[in-house]
N, C-alpha and C positions, 0 to 999 in steps of 0.2 A: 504493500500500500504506500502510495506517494504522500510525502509529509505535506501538510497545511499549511499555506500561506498565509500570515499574516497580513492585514493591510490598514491604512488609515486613508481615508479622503478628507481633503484641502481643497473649500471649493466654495466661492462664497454665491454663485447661481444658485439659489434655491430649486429651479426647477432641473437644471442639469446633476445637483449634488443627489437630490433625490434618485434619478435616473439611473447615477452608478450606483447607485445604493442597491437599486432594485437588481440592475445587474449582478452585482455580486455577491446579494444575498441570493440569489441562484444557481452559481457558480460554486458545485459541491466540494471542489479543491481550496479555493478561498472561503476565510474565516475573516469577515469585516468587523476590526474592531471598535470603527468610531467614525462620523464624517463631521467634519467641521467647517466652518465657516470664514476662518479666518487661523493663521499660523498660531497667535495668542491663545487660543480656544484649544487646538490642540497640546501646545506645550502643557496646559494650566492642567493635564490630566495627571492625576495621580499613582505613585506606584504601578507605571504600566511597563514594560517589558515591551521592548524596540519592534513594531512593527518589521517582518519582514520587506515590504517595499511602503513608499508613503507616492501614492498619488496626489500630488501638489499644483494648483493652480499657477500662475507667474503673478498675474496681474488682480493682487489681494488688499486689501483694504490693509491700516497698518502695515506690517513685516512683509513684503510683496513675498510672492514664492522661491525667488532669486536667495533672497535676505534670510528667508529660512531655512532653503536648502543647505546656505554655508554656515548656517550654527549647525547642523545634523550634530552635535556633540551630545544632544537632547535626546539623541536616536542611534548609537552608536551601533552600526553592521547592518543600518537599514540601506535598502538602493532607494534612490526618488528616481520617479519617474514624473517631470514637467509637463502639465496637461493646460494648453492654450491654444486659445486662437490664433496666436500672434507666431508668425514662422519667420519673420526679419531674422536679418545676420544680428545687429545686435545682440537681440536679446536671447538667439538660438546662442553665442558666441558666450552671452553672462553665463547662461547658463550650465554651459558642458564646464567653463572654466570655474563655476562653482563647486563643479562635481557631480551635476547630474549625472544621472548613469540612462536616461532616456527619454526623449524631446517626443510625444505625441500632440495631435491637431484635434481638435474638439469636431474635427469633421471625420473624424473616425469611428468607421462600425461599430457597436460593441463586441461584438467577435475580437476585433482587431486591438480593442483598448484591454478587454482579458487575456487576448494572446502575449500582448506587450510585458502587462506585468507577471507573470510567467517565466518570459522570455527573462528579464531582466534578473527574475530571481536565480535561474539557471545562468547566472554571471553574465550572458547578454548587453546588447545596448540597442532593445528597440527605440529605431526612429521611424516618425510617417516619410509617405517617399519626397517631398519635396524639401523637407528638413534634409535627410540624408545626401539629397542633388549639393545641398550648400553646402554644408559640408565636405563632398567632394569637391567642388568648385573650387572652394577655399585654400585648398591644400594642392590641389593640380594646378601647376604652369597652367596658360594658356599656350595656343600654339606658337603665338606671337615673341612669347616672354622666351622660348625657346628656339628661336630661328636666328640664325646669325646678323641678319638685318634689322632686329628689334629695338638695337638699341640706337641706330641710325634714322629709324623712324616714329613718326607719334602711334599711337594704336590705329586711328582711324585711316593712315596712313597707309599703312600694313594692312588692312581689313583691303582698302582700293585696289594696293595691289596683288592680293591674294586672287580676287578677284581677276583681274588683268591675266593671271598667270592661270585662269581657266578658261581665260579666251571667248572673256563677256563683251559687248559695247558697251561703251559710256552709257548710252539710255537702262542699257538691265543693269549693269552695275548701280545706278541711281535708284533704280526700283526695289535691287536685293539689301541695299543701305540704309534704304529710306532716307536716302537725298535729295536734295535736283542734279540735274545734270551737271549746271553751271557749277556744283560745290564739287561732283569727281574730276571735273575739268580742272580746277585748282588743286586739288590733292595733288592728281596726276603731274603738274608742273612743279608740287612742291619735291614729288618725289624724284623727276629726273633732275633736279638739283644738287640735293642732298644724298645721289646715288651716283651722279657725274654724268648722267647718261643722257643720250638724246634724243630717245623715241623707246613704242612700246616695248619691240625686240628688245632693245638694250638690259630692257629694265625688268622683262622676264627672265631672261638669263640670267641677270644677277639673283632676282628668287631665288632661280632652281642651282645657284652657285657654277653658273658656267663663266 
């Protein structure tokens, strides 16, 4: 038999705190031991024994869920798992660097929000998928950042003549950019400049390092 997960909800929605509530007082592996309203509300609990994960809101009235995550000292060997609307770098960035151990979107299943905490207690780091894109994002070069002509050129630069070196016109390149024309016509000038070069050939060869 699989041991019981402990949980606590941090959630000051009334009508979404209820919701999990219902969820995982359904959820015959999870043992919900309390939902709260606010970080203060749960600290103020007595003689409790550290929830296995603590599903915690970010954005809380008082101590935000950010603020409470990094006291976890309140909760020592608990994972939080961060439950929000809110998928910005920022606040995805506070929050791993507090120590989250997993970023979910309140537009998540409930399947997907009890798989999470689960996941998470199995040492895990569920994230929803567009949290986890930034994340990659973050950490991955672009392709720019990694081409030898990157740092000879601005970004949007490099975007024109990436472009160029797939053998677009000026009119689609304006369209794939979401430019005007007139604005890749200038790129384009700035880059046979800053590339020494004197037309499009030139300036694809150097791309492709010929």
């Amino acid at each position: 038999m699989s041991e019981l997960l402990t949980l606590r909800i941090v959630e000051d929605d009334e009508r979404i705190r209820e919701m999990l509530t219902a969820v995982f007082m359904a959820t015959p592996d999870l043992k919900l031991l309390g939902a709260h309203d606010s970080v203060e509300d749960a600290e103020a609990v007595q003689n409790d024994a550290s929830p296995t994960v603590m599903l915690m809101d970010v954005n809380l009235p008082g101590a935000d869920g950010i603020e409470g995550e990094a006291a976890g000292a309140r909760w020592p060997g608990t994972q939080f798992v961060m439950y929000t609307v809110n998928d910005t770098d920022d606040k995805v960035f506070e929050a791993l660097k507090a120590g989250a151990n997993g970023y979910l979107l309140k537009n998540s299943r409930p399947d997907q929000i009890v798989e999470g905490v689960r996941e998470v207690a199995r040492g895990g780091s569920p994230m929803s998928m567009s949290v986890a894109r930034r994340v990659v994002r973050h950490f991955k070069p672009s392709r720019a950042a990694m081409h030898p002509l990157s740092e000879a050129l601005s970004e949007r630069e490099f975007a024109v003549l990436e472009q160029l070196a797939q053998g677009l016109l000026y009119k689609e390149i304006a369209q794939r950019l979401s430019i005007t024309e007139g604005a890749v016509k200038q790129h384009i000038h700035h880059i046979y400049g800053k590339l020494h070069v004197s037309n499009r050939t030139e300036a694809v060869n150097r791309y492709f390092g010929r």
